[in-house]
LODO-382347 format. One line per 8 residues: their letters; for each residue x, y, z of N, C-alpha, C. Coordinates in nm, 4 decimals, always signed. Atoms other than C-alpha are relative to their C-alpha. Example, Ala and Ser with C-alpha at 12.3 -4.5 7.8 and 13.67 -1.06 7.14 Angstrom:
as = +0.0890:-0.1190:+0.0000:+1.2300:-0.4500:+0.7800:+0.0900:+0.1200:+0.0000; -0.0820:-0.1190:-0.0060:+1.3670:-0.1060:+0.7140:-0.0770:+0.1090:+0.0730
***
This chain:
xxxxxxxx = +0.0003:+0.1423:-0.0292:+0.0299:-6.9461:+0.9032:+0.1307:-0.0662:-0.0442; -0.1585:+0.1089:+0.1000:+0.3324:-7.0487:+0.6765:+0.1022:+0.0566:+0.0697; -0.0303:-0.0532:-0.1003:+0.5128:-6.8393:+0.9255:+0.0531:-0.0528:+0.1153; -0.0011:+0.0835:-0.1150:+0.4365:-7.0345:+1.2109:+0.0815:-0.1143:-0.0302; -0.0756:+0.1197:+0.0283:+0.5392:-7.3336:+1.0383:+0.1431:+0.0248:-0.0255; -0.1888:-0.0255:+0.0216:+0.8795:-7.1678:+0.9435:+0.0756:-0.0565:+0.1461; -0.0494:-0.0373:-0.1382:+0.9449:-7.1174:+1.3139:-0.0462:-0.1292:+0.1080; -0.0159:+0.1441:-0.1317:+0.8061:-7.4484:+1.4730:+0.0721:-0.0838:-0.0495
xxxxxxxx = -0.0519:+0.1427:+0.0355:+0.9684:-7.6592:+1.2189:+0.1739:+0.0375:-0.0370; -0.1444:-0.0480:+0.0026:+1.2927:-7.4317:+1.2420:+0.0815:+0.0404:-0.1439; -0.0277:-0.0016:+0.1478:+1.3325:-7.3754:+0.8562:+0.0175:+0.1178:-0.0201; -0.0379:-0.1580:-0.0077:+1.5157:-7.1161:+0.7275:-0.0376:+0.0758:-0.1289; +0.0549:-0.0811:+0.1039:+1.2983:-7.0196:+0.4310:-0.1384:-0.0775:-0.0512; +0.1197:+0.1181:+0.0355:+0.9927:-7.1734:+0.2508:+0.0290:-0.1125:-0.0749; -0.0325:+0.0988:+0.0696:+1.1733:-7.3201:+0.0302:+0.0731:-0.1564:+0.0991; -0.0609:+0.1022:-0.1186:+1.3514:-7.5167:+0.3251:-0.1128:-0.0855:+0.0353
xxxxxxxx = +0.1549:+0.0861:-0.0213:+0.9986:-7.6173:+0.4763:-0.0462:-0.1133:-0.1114; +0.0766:+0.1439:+0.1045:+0.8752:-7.7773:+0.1618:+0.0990:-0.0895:-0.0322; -0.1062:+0.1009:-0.0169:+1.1827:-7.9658:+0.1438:-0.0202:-0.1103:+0.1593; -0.0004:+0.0420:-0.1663:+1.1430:-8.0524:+0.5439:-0.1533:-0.0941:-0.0399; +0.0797:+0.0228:-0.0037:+0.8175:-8.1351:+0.4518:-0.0197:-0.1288:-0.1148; -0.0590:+0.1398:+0.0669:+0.9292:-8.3804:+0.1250:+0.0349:-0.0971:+0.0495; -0.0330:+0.1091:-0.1115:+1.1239:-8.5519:+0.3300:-0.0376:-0.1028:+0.0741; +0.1327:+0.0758:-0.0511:+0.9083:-8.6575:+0.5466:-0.1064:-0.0866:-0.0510
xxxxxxxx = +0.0879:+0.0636:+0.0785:+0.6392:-8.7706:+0.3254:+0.0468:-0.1038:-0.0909; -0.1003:+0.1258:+0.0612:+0.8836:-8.9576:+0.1284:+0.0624:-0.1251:+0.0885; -0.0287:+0.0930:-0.0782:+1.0057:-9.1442:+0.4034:-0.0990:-0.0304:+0.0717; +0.1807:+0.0580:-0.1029:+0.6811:-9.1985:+0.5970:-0.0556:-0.0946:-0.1511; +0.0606:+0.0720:+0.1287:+0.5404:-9.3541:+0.2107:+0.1355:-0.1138:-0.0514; -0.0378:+0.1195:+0.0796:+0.8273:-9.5351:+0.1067:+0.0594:-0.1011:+0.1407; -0.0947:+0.1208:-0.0648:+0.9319:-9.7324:+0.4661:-0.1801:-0.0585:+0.0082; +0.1382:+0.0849:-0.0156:+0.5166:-9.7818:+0.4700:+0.0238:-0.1463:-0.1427
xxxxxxxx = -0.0203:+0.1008:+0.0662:+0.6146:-9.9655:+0.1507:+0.0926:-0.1189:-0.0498; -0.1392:+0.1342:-0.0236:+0.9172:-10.1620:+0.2141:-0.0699:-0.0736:+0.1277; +0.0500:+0.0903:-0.1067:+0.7332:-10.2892:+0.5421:-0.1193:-0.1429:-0.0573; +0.0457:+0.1744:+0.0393:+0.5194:-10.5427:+0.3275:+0.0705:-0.1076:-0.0099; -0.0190:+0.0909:+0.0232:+0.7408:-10.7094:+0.1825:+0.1052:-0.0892:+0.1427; -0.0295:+0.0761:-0.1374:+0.9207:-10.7541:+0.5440:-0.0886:-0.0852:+0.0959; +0.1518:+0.0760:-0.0513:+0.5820:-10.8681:+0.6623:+0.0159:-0.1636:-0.0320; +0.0120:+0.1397:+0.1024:+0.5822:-11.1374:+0.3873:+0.1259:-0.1092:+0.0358
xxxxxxxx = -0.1034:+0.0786:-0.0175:+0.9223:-11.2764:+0.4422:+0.0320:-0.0100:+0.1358; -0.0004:+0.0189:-0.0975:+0.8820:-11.2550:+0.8112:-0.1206:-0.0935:+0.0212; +0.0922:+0.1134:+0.0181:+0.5815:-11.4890:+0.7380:-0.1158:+0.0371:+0.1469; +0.0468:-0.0596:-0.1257:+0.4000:-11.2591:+1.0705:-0.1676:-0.0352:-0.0886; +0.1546:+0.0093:-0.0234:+0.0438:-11.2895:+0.8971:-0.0339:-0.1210:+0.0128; +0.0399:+0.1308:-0.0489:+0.0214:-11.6584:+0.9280:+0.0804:-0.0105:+0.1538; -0.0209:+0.0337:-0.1165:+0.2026:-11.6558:+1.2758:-0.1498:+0.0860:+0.0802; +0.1073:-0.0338:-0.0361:-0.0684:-11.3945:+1.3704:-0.1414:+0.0505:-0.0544
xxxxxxxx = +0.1275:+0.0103:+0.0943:-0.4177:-11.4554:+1.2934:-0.0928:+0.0981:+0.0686; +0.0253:-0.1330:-0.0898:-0.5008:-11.1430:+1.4910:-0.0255:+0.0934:-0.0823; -0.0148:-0.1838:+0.0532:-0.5505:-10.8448:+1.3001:+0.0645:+0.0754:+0.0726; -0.0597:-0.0700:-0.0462:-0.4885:-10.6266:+1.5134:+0.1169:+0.0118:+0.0845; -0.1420:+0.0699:-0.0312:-0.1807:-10.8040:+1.6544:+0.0788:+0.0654:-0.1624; -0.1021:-0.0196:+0.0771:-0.0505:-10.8322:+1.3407:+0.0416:+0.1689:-0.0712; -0.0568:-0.1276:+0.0540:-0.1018:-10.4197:+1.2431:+0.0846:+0.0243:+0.1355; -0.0854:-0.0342:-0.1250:+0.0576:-10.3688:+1.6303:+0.1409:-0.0638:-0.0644
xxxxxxxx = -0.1171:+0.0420:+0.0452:+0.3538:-10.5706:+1.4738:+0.0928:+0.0496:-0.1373; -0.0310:-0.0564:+0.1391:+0.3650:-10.4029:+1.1572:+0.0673:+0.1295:+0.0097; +0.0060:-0.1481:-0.0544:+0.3392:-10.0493:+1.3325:+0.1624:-0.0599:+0.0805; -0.0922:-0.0370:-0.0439:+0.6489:-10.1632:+1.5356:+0.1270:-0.0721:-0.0850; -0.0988:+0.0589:+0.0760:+0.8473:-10.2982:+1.2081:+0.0303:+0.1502:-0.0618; +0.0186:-0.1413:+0.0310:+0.7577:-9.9494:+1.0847:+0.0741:+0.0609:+0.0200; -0.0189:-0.1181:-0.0284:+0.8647:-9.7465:+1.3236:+0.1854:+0.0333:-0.0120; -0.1284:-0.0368:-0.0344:+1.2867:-9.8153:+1.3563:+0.0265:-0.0058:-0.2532
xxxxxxxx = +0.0061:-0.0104:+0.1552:+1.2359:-9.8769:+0.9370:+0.0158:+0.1910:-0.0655; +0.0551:-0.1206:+0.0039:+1.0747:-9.4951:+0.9080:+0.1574:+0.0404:+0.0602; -0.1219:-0.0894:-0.0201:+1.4075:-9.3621:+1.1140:+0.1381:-0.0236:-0.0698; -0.1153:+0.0807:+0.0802:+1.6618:-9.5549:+0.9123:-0.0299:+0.0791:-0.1540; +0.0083:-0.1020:+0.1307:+1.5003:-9.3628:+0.5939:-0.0234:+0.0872:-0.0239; -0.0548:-0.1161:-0.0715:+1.4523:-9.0901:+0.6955:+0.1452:+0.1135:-0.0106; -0.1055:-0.0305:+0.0103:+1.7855:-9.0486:+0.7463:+0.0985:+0.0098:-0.1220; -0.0672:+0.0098:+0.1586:+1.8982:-9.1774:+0.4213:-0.0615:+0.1239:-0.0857
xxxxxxxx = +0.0622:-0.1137:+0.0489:+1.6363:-8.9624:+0.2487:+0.0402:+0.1301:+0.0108; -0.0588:-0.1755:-0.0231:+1.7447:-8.6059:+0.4171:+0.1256:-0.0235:-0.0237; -0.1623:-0.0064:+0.1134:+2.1303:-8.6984:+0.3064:-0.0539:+0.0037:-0.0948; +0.0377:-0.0344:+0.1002:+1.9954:-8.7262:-0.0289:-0.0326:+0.1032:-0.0627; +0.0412:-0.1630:+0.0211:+1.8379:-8.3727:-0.0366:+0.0857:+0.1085:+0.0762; -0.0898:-0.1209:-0.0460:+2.1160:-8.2131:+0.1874:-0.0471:+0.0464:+0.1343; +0.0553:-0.0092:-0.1274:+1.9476:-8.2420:+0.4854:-0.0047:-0.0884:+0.1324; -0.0226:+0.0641:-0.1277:+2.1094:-8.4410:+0.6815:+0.0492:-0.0041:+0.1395
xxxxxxxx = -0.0124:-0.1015:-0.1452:+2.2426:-8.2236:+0.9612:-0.1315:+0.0432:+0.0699; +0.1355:-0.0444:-0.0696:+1.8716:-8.0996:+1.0150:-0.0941:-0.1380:+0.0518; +0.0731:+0.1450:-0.0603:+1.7074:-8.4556:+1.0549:+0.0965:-0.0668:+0.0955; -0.0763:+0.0842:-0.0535:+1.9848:-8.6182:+1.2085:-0.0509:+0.0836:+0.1677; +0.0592:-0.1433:-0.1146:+1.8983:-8.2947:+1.4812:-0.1344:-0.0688:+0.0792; +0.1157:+0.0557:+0.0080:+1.5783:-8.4368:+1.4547:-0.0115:-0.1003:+0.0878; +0.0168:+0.1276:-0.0758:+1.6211:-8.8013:+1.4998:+0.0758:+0.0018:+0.1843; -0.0163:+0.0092:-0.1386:+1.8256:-8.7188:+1.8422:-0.0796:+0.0179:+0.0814
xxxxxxxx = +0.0792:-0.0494:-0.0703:+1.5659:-8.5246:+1.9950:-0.1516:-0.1457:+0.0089; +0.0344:+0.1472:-0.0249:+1.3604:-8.8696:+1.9359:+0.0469:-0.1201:+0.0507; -0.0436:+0.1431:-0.0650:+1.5616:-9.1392:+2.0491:+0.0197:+0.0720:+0.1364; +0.0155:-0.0129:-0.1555:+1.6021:-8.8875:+2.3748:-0.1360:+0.0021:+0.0811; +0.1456:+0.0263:-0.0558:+1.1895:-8.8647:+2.3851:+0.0604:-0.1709:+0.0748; -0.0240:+0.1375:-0.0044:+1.2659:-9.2635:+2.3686:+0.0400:-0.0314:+0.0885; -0.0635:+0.0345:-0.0917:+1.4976:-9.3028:+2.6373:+0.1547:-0.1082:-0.0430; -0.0986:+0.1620:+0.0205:+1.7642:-9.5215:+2.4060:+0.1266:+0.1360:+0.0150
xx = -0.1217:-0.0324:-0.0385:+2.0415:-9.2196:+2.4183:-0.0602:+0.1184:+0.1105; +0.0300:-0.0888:-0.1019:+2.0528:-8.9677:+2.6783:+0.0791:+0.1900:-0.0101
***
């Protein structure tokens, strides 16, 4: 199984993976927690008294937040040639470079 994951997530040892896999979790947890206080000072829960508006707005403060640290994050650990890899193959899902 740990195997598989070497080879889908392109890592060139285990120790690489659980790094690949830090990464990630670190930046998925800490742009979830910089997005409050952008919430707050974007003043979005009194413009929308929606719930689910306002997580749809949250989710798309999130998402360019999450690639911005990300990025910072894997420089930090030396991995910023492999994410950067990464983030292209997303902004071409995306359609913003080609």
């Amino acid at each position: 199984m740990i195997q598989n994951l070497i080879k889908k997530f392109e890592a060139k040892s285990k120790a690489h993976l659980l790094i690949i896999f830090f990464v990630f979790g670190l930046s998925g947890s800490f742009s979830l927690w910089i997005s409050s206080p952008i919430m707050v000072a974007l003043d979005l829960k009194n413009i929308f008294n929606n719930y689910p508006l306002y997580i749809f707005f949250r989710i798309l403060i999130i998402i360019p937040i999450y690639q911005i640290i990300l990025i910072v994050i894997a420089s930090i650990f030396g991995e910023f040639q492999y994410f950067w890899t990464f983030e292209k193959k997303f902004l071409k899902r995306i359609k913003i470079i080609k």
